[in-house]
C-alpha positions in Angstrom: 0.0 0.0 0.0 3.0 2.6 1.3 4.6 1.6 -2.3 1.5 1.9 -4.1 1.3 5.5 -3.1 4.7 6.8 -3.2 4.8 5.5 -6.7 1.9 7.0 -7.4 0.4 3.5 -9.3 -3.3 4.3 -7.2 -4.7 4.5 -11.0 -3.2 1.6 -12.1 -3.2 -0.8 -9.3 -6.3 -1.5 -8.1 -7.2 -2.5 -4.5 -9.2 -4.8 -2.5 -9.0 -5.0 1.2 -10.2 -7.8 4.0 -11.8 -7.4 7.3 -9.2 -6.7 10.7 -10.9 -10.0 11.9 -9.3 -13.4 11.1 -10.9 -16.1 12.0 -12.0 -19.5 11.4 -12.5 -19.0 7.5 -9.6 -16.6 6.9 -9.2 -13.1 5.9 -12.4 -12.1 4.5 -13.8 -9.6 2.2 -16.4 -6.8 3.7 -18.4 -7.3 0.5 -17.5 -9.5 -2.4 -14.4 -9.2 -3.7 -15.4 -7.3 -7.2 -12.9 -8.7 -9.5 -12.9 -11.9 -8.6 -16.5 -12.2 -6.7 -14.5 -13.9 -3.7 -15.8 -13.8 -0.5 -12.6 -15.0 1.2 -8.6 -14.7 0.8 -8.7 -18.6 0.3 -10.7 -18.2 -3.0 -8.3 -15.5 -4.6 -5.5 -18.5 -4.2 -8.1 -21.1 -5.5 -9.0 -19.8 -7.8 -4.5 -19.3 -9.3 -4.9 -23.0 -8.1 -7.4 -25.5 -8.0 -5.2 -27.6 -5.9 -3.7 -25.1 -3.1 -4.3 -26.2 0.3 -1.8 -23.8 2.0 -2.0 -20.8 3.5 -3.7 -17.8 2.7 -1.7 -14.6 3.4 -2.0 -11.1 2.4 -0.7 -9.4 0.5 -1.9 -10.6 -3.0 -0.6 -8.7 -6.1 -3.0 -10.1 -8.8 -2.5 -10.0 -12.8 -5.8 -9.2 -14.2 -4.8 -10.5 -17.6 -3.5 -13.8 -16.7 -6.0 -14.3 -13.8 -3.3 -15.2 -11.5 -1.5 -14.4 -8.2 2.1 -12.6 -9.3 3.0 -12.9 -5.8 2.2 -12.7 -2.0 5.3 -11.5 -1.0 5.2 -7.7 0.1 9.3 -7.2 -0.1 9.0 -8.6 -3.9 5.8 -6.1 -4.5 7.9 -3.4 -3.2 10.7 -3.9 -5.7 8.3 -5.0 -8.6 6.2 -1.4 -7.6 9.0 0.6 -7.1 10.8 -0.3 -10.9 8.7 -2.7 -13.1 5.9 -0.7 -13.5 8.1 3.1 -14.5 6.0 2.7 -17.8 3.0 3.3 -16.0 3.8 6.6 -13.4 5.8 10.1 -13.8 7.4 9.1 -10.2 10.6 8.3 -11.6 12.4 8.1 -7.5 14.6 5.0 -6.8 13.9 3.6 -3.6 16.8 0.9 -4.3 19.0 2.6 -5.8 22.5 0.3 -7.4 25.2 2.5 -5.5 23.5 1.4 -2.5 21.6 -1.6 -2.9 24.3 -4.3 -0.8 23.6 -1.7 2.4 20.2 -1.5 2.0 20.2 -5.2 2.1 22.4 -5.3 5.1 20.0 -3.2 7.2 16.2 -5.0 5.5 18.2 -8.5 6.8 19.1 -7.0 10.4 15.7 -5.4 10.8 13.5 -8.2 9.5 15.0 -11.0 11.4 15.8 -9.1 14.4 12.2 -6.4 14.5 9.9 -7.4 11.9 9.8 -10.8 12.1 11.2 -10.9 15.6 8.2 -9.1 17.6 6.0 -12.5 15.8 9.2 -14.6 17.2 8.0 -13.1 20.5 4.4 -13.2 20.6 3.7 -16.4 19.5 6.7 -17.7 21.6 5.0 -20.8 23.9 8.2 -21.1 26.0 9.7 -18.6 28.5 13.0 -18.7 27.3 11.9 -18.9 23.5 9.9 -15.3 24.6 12.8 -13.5 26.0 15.6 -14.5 23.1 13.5 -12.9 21.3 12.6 -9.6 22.9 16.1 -9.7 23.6 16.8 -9.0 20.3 13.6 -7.3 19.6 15.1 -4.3 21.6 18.3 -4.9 20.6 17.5 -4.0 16.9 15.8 -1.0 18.3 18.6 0.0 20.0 20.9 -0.4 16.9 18.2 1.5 14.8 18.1 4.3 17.2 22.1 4.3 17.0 22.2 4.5 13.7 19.5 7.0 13.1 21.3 9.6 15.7 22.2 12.5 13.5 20.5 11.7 10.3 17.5 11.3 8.6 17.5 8.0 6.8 18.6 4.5 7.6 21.3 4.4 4.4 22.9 7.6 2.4 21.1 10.4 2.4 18.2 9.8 0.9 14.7 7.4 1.9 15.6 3.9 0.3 13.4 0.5 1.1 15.3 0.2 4.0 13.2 2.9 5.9 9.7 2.3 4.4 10.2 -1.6 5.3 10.9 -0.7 8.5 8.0 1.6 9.3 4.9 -0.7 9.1 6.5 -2.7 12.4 6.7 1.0 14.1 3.5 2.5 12.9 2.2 -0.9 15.1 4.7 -1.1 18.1 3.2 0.9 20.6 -0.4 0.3 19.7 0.0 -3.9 19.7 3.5 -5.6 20.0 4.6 -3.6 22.9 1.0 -5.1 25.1 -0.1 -8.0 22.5 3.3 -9.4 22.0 4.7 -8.8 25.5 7.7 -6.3 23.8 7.5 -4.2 26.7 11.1 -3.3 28.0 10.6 0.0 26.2 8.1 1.9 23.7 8.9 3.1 20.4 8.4 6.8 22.1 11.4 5.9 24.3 13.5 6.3 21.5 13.7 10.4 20.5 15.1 9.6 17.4 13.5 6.1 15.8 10.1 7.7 16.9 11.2 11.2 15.2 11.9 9.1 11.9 8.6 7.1 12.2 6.7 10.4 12.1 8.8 12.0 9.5 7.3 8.7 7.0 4.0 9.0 8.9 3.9 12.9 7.6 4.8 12.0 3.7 2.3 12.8 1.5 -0.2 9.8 1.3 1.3 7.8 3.9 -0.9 8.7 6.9 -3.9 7.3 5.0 -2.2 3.6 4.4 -2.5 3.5 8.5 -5.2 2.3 10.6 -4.6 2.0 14.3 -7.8 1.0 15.1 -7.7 -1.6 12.6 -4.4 -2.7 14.0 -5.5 -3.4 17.5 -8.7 -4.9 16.1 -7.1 -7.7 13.8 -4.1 -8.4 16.8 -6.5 -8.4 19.5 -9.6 -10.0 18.4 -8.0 -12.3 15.7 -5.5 -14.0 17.7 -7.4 -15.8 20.4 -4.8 -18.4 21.6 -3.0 -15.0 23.4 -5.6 -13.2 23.8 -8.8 -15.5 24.3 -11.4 -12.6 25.0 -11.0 -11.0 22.1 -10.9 -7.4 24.3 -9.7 -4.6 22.3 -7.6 -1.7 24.7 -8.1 1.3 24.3 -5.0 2.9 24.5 -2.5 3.5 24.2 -2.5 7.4 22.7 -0.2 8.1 20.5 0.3 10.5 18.1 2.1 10.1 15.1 1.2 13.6 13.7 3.4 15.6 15.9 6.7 16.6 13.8 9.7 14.4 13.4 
C-alpha cells in the first residue's frame, strides 16, 4: 500500500481489502471481492490453483490478464512497484538505488530478522525462554536503529531507500500492539527520541498517513488471535500521536 502510493500507481493498481478480523475462514472480504467475486482470501489463491491447500496470506498482487496471483510477497511487490511498472507513473524516485543496494540489504536482513519478524518470534513464543531470546533481540534491533539514526535522517545515504519504508509498518504498530499483545514491553517506540522522530517524519509524507489504521491494528491483533488473547478485548489505549513533527 506505502509503495503503491509513493509511486503513485493508485490508478493503475487496483485494491481490494479484507476485514481486521481473522478467524475461522480466513481473511475475509467486507463485500464480495469485485474482480474476482470472492468472498474469502482462500478463494483468490483457488482460484490461481485449484489444488492449493496452504496458507492464505496477504498481501496478494493479482495480474488481471492472466488471472493469477504474481505474488504474496510484500518485499517482492515493493521492488516489482517501485521499478517494473516506470512505464506506468511520472514518479521516476529509486527507492533501491544500485550504488546502495548491498547496504540497503544489510539493514532490510538486520531489521526483518531481528524487528519485523522478531516481535511475531516473541508473541507467538510458547516457552519462556523462546519469549525472551526474542525480545532480547527485539530491543536490541531497536537500539541499533536508534544508534544508527542519531544525526541523520535515513537508515542508508542520504536519501529514503526501502530500507526505511520496510521498517516503518513494524513502528507504525509497536506501541499500539507488539509492545502489550506481544509482551515487547522493555521500552516503547516513544522511548527512542530519534527512531520515533523518523517514524513520524514517513507518517507525515504525503499519502502515507492514509495507508495507517490504528484502530484496525488493534482490532485484527486483539480480536483475531485468540490463543493470546482468548477474550477477544480490544484496549483502548495506548494514545499516540504520530502527527506531531519528526
Amino acid at each position: 500500500m506505502i509503495f503503491r502510493v509513493l509511486k503513485k500507481l493508485e490508478g493503475v493498481v487496483s485494491m481490494s481489502t479484507v476485514e481486521p478480523l481473522m478467524l475461522e475462514k480466513g481473511w475475509t472480504f467486507a463485500a464480495p471481492d469485485p474482480l474476482t467475486g470472492a468472498l474469502y482470501l482462500h478463494q483468490i489463491y483457488q482460484r490461481a490453483d485449484p489444488k492449493y491447500s496452504g496458507r492464505a496470506s496477504v498481501p496478494v498482487l493479482w495480474d488481471k490478464k492472466t488471472d493469477t496471483i504474481v505474488s504474496n510477497e510484500s518485499s517482492e511487490i515493493v521492488r516489482m512497484f517501485n521499478r517494473e511498472f516506470r512505464d506506468f507513473t511520472d514518479d521516476m524516485t529509486d527507492y533501491y538505488p544500485a550504488d546502495l543496494k548491498d547496504e540497503v540489504d544489510a539493514v532490510n536482513q538486520r531489521v526483518y530478522d531481528g524487528l519485523n519478524n522478531g516481535v511475531y518470534r516473541a508473541g507467538f513464543a510458547t516457552t519462556q525462554a523462546a519469549y525472551e531470546a526474542a525480545v532480547k533481540t527485539v530491543f536490541e534491533t531497536l537500539d541499533w536503529l536508534e544508534a544508527r539514526l542519531t544525526g541523520r535522517r535515513t537508515l542508508v545515504g542520504d536519501r529514503l531507500t526501502e530500507a526505511d519504508w520496510r521498517l516503518f509498518p513494524t513502528l507504525a504498530r509497536f506501541d499500539a500492539v507488539y509492545f502489550g499483545h506481544f509482551k515487547c514491553n522493555l521500552r516503547r517506540l516513544t522511548d527512542y527520541p530519534d527512531l520515533s522522530a523518523h517514524a513520524r517524519r514517513l507518517y507525515g509524507t504525503p499519502g502515507i498517513a492514509a495507508t495507517c489504521d490504528f484502530d484496525e491494528y488493534k482490532r485484527h491483533y486483539y480480536g483475531s488471535h485468540r490463543t493470546i488473547n482468548p477474550t477477544g478485548i480490544v484496549p483502548l489505549g495506548p494514545l499516540a500521536d504520530f502527527r506531531k513533527p519528526g
